[in-house]
DSSP file (Angstrom, degrees, kcal/mol; ACC not computed):
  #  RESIDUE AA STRUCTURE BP1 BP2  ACC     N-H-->O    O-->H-N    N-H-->O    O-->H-N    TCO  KAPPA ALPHA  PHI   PSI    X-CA   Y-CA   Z-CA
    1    1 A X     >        0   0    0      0, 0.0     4,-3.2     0, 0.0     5,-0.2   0.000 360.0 360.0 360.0 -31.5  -36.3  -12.8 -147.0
    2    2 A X  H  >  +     0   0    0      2,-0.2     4,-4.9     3,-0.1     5,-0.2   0.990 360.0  54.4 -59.3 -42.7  -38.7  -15.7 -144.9
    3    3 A X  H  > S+     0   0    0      1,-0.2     4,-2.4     2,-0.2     5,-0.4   0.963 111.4  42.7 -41.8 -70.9  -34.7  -17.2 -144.0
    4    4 A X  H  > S+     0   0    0      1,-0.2     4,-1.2     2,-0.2    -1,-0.2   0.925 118.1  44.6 -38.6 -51.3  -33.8  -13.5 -142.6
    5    5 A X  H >X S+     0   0    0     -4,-3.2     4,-3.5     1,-0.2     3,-2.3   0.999 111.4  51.1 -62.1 -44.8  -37.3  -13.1 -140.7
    6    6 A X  H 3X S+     0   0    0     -4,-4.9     4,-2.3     1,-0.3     3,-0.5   0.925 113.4  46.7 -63.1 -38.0  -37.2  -16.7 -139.2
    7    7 A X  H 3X S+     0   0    0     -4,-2.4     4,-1.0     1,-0.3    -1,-0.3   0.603 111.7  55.0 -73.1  -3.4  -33.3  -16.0 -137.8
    8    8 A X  H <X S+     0   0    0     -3,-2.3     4,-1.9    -4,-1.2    -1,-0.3   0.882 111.3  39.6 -80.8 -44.0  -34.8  -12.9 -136.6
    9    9 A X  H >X S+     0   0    0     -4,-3.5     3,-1.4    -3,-0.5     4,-0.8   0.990 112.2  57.1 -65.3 -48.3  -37.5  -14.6 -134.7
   10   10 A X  H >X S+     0   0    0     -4,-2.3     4,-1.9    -5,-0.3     3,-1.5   0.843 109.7  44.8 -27.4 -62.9  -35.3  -17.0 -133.6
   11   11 A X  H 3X S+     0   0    0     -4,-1.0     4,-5.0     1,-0.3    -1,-0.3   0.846 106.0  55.2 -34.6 -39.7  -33.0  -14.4 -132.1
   12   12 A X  H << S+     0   0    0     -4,-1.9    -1,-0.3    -3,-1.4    -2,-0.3   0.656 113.1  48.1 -93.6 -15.8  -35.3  -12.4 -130.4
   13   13 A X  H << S+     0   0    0     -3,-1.5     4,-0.5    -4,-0.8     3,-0.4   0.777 106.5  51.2 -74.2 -45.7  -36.3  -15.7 -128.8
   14   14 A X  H >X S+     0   0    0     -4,-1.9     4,-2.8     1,-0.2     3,-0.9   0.940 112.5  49.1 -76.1 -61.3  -33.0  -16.9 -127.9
   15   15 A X  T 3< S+     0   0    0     -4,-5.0     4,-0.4     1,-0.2    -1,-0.2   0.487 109.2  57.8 -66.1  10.0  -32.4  -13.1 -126.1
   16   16 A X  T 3> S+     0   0    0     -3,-0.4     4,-0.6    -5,-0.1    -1,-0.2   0.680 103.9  46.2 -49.9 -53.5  -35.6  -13.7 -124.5
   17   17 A X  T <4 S+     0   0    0     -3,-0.9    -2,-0.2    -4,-0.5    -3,-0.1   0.794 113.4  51.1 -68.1 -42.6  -34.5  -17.0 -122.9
   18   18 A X  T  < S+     0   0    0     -4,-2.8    -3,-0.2     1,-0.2    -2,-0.1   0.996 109.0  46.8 -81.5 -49.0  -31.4  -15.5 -121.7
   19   19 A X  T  4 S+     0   0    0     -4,-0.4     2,-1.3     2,-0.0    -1,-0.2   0.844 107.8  58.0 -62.0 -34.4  -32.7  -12.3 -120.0
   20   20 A X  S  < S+     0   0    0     -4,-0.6     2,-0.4    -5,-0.0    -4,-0.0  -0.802  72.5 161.8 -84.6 126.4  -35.4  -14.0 -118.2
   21   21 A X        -     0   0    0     -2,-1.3     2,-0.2     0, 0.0    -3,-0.1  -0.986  40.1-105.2-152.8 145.6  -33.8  -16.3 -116.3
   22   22 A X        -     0   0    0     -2,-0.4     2,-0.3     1,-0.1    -2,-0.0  -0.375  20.4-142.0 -98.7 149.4  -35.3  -18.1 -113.3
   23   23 A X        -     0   0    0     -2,-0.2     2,-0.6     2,-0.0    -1,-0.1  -0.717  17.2-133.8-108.2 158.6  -34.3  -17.2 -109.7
   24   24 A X        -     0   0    0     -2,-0.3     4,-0.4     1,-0.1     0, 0.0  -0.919  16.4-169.8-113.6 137.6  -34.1  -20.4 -107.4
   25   25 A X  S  > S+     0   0    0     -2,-0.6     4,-2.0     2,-0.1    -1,-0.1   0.427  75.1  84.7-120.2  -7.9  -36.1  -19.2 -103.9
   26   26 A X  H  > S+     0   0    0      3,-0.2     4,-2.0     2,-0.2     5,-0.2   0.996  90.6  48.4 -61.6 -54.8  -34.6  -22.8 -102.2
   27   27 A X  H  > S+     0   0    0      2,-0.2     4,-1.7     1,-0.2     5,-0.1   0.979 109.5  52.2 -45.4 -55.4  -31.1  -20.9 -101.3
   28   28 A X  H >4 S+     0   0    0     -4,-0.4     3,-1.1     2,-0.2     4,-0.3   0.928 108.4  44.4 -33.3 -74.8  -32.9  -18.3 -100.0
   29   29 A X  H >X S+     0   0    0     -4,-2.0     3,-2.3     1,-0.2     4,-1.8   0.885 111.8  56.9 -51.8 -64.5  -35.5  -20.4  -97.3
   30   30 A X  H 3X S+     0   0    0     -4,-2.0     4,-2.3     1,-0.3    -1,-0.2   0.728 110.5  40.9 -69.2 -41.8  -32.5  -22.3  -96.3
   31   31 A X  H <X S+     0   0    0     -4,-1.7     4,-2.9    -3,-1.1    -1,-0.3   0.715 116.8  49.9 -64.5 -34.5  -30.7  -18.8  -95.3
   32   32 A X  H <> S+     0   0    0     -3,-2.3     4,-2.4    -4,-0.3    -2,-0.2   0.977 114.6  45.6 -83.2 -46.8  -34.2  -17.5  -93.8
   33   33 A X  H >X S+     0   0    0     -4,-1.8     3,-3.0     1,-0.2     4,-1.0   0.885 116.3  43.3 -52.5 -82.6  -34.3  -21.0  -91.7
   34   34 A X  H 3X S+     0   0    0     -4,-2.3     4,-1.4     1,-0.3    -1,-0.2   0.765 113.6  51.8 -54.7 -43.2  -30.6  -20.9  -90.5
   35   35 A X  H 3X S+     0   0    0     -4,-2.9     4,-2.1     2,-0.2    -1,-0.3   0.886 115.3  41.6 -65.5 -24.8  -31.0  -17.2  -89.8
   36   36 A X  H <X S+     0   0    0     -3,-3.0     4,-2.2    -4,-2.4     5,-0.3   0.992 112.2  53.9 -53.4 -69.4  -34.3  -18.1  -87.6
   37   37 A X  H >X S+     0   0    0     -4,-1.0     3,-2.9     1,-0.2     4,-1.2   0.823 112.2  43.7 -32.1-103.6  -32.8  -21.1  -86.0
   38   38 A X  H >X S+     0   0    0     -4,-1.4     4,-3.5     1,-0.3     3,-1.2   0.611 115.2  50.3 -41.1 -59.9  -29.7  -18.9  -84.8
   39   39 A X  H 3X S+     0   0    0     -4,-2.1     4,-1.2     1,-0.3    -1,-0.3   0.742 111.3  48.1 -49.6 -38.7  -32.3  -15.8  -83.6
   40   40 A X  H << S+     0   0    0     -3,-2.9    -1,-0.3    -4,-2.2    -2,-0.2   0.884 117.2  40.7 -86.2 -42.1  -34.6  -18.3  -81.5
   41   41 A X  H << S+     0   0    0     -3,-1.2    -2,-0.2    -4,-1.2    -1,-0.2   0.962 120.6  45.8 -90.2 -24.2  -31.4  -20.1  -79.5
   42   42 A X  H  < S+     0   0    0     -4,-3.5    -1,-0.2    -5,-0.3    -2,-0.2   0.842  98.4  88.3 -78.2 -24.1  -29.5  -16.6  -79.1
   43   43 A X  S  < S-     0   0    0     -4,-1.2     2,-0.5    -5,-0.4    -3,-0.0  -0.229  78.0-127.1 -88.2 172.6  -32.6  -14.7  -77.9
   44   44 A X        -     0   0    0      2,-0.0     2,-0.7    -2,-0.0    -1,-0.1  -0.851  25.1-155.1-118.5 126.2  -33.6  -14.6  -74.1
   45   45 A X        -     0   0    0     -2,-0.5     2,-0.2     2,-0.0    -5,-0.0  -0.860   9.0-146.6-120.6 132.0  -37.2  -15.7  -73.6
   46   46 A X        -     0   0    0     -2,-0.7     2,-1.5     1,-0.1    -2,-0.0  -0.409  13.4-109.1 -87.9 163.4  -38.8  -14.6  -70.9
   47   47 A X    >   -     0   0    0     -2,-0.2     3,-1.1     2,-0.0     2,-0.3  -0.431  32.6-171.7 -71.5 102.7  -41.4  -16.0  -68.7
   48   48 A X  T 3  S+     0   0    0     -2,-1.5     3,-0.1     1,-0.3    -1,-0.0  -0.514  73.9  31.2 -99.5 158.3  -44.7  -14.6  -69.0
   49   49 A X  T 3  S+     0   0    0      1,-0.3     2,-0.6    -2,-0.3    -1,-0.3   0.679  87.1 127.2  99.0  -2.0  -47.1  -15.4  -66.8
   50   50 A X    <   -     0   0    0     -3,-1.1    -1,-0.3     2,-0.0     2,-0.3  -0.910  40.2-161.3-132.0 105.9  -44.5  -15.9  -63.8
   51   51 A X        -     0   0    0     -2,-0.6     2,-0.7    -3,-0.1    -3,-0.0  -0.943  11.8-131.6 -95.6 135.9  -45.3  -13.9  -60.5
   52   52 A X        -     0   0    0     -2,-0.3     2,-0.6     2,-0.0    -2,-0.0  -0.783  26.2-175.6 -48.9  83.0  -42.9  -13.2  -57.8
   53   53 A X        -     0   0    0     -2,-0.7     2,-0.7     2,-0.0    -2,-0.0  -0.875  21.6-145.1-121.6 105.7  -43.9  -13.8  -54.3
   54   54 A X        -     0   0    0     -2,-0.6     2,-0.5     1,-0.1    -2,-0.0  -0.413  21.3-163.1 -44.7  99.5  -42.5  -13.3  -51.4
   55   55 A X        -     0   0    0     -2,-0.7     2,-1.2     1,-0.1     3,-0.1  -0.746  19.6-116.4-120.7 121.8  -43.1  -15.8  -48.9
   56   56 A X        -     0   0    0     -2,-0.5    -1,-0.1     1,-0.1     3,-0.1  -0.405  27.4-120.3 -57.5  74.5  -42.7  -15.6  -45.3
   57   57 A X        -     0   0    0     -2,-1.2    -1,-0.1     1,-0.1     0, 0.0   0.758  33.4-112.0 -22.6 136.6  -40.2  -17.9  -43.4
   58   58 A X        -     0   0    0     -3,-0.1     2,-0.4     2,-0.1    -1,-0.1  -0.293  35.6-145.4 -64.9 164.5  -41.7  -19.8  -41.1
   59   59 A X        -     0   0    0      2,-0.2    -1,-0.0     1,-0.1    -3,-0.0  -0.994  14.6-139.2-137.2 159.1  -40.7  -18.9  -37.5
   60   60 A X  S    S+     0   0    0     -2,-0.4     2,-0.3     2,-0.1    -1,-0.1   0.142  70.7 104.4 -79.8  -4.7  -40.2  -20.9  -34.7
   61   61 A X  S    S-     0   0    0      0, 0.0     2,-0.3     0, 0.0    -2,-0.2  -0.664  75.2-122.3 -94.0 136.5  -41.9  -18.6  -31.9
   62   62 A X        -     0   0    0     -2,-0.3    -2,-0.1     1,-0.1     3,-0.0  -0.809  40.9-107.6 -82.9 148.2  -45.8  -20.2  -31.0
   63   63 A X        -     0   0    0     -2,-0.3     3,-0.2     1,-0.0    -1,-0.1   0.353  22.0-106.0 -55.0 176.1  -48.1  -17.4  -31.7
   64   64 A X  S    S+     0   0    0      1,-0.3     2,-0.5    -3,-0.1    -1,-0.0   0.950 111.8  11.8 -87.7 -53.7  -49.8  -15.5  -29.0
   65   65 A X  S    S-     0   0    0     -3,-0.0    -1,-0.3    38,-0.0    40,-0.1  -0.933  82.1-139.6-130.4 119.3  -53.1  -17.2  -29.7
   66   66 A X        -     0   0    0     -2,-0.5     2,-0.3    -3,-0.2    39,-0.3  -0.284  27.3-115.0 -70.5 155.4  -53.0  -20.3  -32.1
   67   67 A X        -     0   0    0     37,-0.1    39,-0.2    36,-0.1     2,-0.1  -0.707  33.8-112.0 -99.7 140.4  -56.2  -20.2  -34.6
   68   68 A X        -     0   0    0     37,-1.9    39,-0.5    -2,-0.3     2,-0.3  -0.413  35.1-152.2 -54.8 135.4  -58.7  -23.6  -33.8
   69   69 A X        -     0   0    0     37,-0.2    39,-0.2    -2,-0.1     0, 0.0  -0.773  11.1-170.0-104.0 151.1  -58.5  -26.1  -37.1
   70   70 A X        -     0   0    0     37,-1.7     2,-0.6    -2,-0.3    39,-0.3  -0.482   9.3-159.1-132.3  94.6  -61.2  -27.9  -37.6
   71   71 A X        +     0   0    0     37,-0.1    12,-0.6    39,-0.0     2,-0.3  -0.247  12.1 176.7 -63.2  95.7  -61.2  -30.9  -40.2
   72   72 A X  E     -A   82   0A   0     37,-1.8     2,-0.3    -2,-0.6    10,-0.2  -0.725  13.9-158.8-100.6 145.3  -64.6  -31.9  -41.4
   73   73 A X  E     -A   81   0A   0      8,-1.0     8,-0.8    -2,-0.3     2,-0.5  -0.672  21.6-137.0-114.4 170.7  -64.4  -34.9  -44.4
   74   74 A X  E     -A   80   0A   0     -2,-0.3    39,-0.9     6,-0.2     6,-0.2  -0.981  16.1-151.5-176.6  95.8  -67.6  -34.6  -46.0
   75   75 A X        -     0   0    0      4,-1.3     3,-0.2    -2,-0.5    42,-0.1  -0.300  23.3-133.3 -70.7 166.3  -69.5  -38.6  -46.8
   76   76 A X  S    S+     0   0    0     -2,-0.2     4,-0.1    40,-0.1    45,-0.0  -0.031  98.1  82.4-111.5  13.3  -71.8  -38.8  -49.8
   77   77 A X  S    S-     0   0    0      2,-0.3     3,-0.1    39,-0.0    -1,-0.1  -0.295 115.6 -99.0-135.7  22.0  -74.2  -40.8  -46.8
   78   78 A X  S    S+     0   0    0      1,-0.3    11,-0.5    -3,-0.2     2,-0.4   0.754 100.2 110.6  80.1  21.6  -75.7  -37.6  -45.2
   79   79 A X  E     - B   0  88A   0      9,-0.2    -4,-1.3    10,-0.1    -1,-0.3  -0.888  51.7-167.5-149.3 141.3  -73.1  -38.3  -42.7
   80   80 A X  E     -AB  74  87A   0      7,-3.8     7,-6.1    -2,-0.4     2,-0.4  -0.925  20.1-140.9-133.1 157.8  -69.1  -35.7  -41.9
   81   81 A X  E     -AB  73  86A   0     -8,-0.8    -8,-1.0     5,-0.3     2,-0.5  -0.923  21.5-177.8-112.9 124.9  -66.6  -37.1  -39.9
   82   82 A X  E    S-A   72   0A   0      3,-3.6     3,-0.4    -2,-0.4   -10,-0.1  -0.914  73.6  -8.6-153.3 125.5  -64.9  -34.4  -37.4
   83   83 A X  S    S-     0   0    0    -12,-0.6    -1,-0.1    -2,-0.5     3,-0.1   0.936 132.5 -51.9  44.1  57.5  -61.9  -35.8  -35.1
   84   84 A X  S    S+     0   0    0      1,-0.2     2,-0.5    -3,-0.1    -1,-0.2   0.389 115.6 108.0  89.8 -35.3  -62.5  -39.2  -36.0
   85   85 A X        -     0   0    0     -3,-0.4    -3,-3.6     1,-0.0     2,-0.5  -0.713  63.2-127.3-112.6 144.9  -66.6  -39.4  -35.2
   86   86 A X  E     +B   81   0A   0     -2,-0.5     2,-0.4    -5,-0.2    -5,-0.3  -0.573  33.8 169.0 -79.9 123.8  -69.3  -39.5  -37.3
   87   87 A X  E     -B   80   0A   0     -7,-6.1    -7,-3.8    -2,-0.5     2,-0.2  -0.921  33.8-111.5-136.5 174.0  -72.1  -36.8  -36.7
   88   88 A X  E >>  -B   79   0A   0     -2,-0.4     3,-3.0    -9,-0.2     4,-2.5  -0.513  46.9 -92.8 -90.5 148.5  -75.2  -35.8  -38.9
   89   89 A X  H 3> S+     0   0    0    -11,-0.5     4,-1.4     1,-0.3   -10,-0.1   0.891 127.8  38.2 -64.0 -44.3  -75.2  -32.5  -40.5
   90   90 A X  H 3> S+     0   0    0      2,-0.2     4,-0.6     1,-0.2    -1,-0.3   0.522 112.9  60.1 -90.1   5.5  -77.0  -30.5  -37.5
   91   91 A X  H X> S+     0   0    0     -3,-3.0     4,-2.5     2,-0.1     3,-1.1   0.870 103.3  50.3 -72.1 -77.2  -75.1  -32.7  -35.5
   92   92 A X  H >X S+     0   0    0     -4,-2.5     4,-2.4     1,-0.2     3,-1.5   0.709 104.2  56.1   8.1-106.6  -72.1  -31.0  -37.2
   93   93 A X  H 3X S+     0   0    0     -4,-1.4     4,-3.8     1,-0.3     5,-0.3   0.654 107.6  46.3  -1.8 -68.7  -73.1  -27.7  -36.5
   94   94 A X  H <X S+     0   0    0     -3,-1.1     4,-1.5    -4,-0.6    -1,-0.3   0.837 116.6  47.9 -64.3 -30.9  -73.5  -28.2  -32.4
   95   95 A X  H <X S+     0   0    0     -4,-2.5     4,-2.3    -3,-1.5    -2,-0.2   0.966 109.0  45.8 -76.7 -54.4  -70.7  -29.6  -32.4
   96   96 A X  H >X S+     0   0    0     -4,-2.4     4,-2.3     2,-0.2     3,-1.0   0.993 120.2  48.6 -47.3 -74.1  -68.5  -26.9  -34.7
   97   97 A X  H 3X S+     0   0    0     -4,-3.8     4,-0.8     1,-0.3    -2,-0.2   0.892 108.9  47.4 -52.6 -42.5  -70.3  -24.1  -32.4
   98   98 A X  H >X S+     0   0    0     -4,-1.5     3,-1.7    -5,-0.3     4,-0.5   0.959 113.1  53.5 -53.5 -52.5  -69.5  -25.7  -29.2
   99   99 A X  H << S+     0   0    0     -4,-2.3     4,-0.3    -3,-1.0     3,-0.2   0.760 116.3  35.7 -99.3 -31.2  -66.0  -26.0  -30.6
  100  100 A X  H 3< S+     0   0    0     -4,-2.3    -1,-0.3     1,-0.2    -2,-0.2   0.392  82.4  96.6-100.3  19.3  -65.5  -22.5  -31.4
  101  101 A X  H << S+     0   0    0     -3,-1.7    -1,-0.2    -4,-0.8    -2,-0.2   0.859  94.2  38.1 -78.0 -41.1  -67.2  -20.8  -29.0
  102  102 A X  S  < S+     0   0    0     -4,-0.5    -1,-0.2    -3,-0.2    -2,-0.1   0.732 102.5  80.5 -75.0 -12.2  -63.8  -20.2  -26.9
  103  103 A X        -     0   0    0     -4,-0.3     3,-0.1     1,-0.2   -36,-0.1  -0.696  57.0-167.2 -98.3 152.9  -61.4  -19.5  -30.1
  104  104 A X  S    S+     0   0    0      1,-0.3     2,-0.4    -2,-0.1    -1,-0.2   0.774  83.5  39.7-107.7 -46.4  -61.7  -16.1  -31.4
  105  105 A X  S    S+     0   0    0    -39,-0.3   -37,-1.9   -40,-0.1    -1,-0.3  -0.773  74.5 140.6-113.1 160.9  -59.9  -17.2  -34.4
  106  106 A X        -     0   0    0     -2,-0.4     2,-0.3   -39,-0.2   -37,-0.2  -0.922  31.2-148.8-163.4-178.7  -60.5  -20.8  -36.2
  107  107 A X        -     0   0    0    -39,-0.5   -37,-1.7    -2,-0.2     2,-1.3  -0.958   8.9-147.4-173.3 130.4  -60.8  -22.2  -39.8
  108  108 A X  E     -c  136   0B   0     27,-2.2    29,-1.5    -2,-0.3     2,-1.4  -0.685  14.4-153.5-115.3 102.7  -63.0  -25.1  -40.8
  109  109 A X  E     -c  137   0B   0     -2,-1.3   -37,-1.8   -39,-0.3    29,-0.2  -0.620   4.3-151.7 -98.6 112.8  -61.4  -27.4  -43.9
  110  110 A X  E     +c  138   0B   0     27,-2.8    29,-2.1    -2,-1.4     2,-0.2  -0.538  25.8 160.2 -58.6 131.9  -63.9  -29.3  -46.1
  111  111 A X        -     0   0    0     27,-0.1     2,-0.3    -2,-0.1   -37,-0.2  -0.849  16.7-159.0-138.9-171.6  -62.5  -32.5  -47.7
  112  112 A X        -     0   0    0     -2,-0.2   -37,-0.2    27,-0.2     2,-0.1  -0.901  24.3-113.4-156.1 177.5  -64.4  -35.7  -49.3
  113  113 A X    >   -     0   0    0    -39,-0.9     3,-1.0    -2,-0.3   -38,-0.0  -0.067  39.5-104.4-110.6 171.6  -63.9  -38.5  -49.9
  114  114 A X  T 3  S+     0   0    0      1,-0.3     0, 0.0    -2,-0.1     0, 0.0   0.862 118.0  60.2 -94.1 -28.1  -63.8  -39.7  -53.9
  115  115 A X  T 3  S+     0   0    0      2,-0.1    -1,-0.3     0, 0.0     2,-0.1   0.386  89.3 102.6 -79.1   0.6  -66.9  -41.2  -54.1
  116  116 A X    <   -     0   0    0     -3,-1.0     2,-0.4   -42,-0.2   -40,-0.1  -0.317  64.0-132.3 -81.0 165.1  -69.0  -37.4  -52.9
  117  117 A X    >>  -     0   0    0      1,-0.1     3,-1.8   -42,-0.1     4,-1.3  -0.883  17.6-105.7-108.5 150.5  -70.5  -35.6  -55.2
  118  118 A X  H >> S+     0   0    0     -2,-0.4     4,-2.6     1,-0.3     3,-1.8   0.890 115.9  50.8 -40.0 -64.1  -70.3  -31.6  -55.9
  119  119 A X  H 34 S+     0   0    0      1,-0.3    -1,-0.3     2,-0.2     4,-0.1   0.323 108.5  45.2 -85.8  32.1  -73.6  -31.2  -54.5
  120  120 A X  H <4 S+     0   0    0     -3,-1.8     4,-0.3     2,-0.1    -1,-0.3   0.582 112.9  47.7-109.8 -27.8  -73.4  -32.8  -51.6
  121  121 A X  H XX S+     0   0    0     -3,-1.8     4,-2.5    -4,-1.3     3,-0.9   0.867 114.4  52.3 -80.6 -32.5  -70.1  -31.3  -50.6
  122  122 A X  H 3X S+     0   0    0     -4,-2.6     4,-1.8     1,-0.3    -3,-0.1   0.708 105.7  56.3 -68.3 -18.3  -71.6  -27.8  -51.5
  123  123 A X  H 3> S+     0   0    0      2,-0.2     4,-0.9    -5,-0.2    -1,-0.3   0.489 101.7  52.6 -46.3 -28.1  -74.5  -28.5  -49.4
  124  124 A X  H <> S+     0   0    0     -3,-0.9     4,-2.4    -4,-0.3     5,-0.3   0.809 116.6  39.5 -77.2 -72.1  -72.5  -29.1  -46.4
  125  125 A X  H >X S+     0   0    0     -4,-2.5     3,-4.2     1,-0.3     4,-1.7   0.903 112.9  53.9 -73.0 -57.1  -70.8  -25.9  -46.8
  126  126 A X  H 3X S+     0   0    0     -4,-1.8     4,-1.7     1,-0.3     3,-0.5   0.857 110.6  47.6 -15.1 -82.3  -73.8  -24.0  -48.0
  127  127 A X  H 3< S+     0   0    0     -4,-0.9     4,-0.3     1,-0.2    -1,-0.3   0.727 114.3  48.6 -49.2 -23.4  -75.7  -25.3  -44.6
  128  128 A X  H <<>S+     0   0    0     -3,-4.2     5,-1.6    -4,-2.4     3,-0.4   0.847 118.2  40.4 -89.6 -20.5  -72.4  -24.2  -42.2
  129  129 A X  H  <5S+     0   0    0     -4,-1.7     3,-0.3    -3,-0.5    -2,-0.2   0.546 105.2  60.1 -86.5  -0.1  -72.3  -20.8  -43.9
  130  130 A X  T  <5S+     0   0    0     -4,-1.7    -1,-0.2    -5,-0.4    -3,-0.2   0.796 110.1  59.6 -93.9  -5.7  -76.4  -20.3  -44.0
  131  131 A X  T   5S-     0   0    0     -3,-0.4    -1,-0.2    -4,-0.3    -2,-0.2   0.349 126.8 -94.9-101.5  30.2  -75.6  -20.7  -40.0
  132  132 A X  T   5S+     0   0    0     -3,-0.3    -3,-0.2     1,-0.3    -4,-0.1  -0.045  77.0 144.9 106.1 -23.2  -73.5  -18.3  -39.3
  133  133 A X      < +     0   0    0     -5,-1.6    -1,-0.3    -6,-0.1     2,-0.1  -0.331  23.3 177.8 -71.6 130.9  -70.2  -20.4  -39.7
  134  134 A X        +     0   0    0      1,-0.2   -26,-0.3    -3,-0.1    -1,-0.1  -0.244  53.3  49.6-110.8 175.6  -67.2  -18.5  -41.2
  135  135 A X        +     0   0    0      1,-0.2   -27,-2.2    -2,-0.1     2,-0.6   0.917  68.7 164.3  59.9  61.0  -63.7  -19.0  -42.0
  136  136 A X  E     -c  108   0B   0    -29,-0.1     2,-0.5    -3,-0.1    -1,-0.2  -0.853  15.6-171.5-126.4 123.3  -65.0  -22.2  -43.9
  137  137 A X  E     -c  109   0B   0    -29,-1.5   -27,-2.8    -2,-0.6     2,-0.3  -0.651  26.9-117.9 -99.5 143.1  -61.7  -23.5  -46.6
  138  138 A X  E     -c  110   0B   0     -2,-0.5     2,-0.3   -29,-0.2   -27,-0.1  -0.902  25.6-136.4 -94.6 140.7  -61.8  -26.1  -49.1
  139  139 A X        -     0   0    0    -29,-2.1     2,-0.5    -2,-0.3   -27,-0.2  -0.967  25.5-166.1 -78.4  93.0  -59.2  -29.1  -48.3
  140  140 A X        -     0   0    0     -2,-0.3   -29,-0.0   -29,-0.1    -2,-0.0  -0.841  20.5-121.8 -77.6  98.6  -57.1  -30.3  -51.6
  141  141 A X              0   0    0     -2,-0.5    -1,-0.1     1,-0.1     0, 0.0  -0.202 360.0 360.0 -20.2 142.6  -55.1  -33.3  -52.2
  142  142 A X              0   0    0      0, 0.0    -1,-0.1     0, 0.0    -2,-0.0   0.368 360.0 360.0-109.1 360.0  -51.8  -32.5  -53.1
């Protein structure tokens, strides 16, 4: 009778083995990758973040009354340069008002030089706007 039980356990072991049987999950991920792969080149991705702007051709006609530039560079030496000459900040100033006193419209571009420092170019502009001076643009490298 021990013979009979042990071929019993034995059995019951053996149909154990066979019914559980292990699933392999590598075929799978290879199927989920290739189906990813295919989804990402087929699909259309758009640009987000991307605005549309119309922008006006330039046209060739002079304006009825051209707006005044004026190009101030901005020293780290207490000193702006405007058309080439060196003035002093209240120098500046008389000068900028004398210059816009006939233009009704005008526009005053800040630049510096590499060696200025924030607060010295913000000082500048701070001191043309605390005198009334308008229209005043920051100048960029491109």
């Amino acid at each position: 009778m021990a013979g009979l039980l042990d071929y019993a356990l034995n059995l019951s072991k053996f149909i154990y083995d066979v019914q559980m049987t292990k699933i392999s999950l590598t075929p799978v991920i290879d199927v989920v990758f290739i189906l990813l792969i295919f989804f990402m080149l087929a699909s259309n991705f758009n640009k987000v973040g991307e605005i549309s702007m119309d922008i006006a051709k330039e046209s060739t006609k002079a304006s009825q009354e051209d707006i005044k530039i004026l190009k101030v560079m901005v020293h780290q030496d207490s000193t702006v340069m405007l058309d080439n000459k060196t003035y002093s900040d209240n120098e500046l100033l008389t000068t900028i008002q004398i210059a816009i006193k006939d233009s009704s419209q005008y526009s005053i571009i800040l630049t510096s030089r590499n060696d200025v420092t924030y607060q010295r170019f913000l000082s500048v502009m701070s001191f043309l706007k605390s005198n009334k001076i308008s229209n005043i643009k920051i100048g960029i490298k491109k």
